[in-house]
N, C-alpha and C positions, 0 to 999 in steps of 0.2 A: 208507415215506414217504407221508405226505396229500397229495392232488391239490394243494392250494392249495400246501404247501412247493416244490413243483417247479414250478407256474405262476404268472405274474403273476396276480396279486389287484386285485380291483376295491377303489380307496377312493371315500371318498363326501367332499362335500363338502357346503354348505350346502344348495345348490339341486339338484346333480345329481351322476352319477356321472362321472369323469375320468379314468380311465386306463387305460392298452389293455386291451382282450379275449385271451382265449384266442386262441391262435393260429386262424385259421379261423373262430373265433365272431364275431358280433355281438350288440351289447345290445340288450332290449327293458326299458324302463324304466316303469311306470308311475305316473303324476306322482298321481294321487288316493289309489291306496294307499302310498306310497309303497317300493316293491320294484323290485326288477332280480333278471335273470336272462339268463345268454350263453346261446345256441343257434349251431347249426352254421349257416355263411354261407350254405349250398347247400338249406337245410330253407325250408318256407316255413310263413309266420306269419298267424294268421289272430283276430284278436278276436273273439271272441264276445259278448261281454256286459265291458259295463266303466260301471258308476254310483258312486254313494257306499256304497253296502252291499256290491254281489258284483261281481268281474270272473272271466272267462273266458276265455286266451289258449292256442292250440291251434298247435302248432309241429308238420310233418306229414313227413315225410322223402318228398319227391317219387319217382313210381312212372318207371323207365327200364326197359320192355318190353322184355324178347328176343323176335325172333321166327325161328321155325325156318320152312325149307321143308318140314319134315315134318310140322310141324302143318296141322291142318286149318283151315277155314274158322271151324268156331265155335269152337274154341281163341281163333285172332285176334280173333274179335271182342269174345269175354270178354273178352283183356284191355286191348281197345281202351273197351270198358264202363267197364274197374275204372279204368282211368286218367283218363276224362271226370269218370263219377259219384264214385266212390270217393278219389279222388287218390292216396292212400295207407291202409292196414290198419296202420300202422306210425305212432301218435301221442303226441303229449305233452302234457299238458293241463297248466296250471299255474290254481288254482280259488285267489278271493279273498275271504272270507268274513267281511265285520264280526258279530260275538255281542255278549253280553253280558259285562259285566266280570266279567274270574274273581280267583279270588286264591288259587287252588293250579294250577296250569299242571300239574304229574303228572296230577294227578285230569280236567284235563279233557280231556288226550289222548289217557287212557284210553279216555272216554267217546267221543271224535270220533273214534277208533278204531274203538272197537265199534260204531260207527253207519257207519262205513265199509263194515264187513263186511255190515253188516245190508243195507246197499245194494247192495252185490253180490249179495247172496243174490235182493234183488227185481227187481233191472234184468238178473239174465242168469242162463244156464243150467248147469248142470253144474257149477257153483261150487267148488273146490278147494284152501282154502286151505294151501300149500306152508311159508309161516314168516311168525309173526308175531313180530316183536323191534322192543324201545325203544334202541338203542343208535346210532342213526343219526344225522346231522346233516343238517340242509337250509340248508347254507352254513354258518354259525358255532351255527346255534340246536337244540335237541334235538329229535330226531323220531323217529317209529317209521314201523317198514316192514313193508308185505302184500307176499308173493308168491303171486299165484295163476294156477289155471287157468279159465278158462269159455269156453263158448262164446256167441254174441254175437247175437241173434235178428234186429237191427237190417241184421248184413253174411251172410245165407245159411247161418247156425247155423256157421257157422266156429269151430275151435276156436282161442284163443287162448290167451294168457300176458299178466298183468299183472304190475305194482310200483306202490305206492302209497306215496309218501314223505308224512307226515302232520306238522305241525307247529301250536304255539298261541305267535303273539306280539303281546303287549298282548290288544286286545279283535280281534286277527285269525284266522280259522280259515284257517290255509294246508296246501292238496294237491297233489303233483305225480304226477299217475295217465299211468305209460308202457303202453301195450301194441301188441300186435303178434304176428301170426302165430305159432303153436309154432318153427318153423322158424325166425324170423327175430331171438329174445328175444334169443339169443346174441350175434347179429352188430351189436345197439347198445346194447346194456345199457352199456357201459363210455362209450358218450357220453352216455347219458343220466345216467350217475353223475358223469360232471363238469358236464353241466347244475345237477344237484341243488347240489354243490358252489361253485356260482357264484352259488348267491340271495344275496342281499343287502336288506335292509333301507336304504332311504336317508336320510338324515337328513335334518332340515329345519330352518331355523333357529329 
């Protein structure tokens, strides 16, 4: 059974989206491109870039430190660091991309594919691409998906685990790039697969 059969589904309406979230989500809508997407209530949201050509919105699952009496001094304060600067290693990007008019959607997901990879390859290290398949959806529309490993020069050569959900609708380049700790891919991959599940295209009248 698909995510969407067993949960309430977002409909759309002329102007906006109208009806409940996933249990626990809330919606981030945005009105220029017109898209929605649920995230978890407890995650926090952060725009980066949002104009008429590209938006940016980065959903970050907040850091909640343990701390032991038998760690030491610098233990604590690492991850008193990771929590100020860092917030979280554990993110979700959702990327908004006006192109040019295509008129084979295959051909050019292919292509926004392969230039996905290519950009893994130049923004980080150790690159390992795990599976690449078109058989994916990003809410109702067709997509394809990377999984991969690298490590990440930006956070301390840390190695990671990415997912890269890729889609093309109308003249929009849409990406939802999750990644997060080796350790940690397990422990939200399945919210992030009902995030994916929940894009939505909004209508306008």
């Amino acid at each position: 059974m698909s995510f969407l059969s067993s949960r309430s589904q977002i409909t759309t309406t002329s102007s906006a989206v109208t009806s409940t979230t996933v249990k626990g989500f809330l919606i981030y809508e945005n009105i220029a491109h017109n898209v929605s997407i649920q995230y978890p209530s407890d995650w926090n949201k952060h725009e980066i870039l949002n104009n008429d050509f590209t938006a940016v919105v980065m959903f970050l699952v907040p850091i909640k430190p343990t701390f032991s009496s038998r760690e030491d001094s610098e233990i604590i304060l690492q991850k008193i660091r990771d929590m100020v600067y860092n917030e979280s290693s554990t993110t979700v990007d959702l990327s908004i991309k006006r192109s040019l008019p295509v008129h084979d959607t295959w051909d050019i997901l292919q292509a926004i594919t392969n230039d996905q990879i290519h950009l893994l390859d130049i923004c980080f290290g150790n690159v390992n691409l795990l599976e690449t398949s078109y058989d994916r959806k990003m809410g109702g529309i067709q997509a394809s998906k990377l999984i991969y490993t690298y490590t990440d020069p930006l956070d301390n050569h840390i190695n990671k685990k990415g997912m890269k959900i890729i889609s093309v609708q109308g003249h929009k380049e849409l990406v939802i790039t999750y990644s997060s700790q080796n350790q940690d891919f397990d422990k939200f991959i399945s919210t992030v697969d009902s995030m994916v599940d929940t894009f939505r295209i909004v209508e306008q009248p």
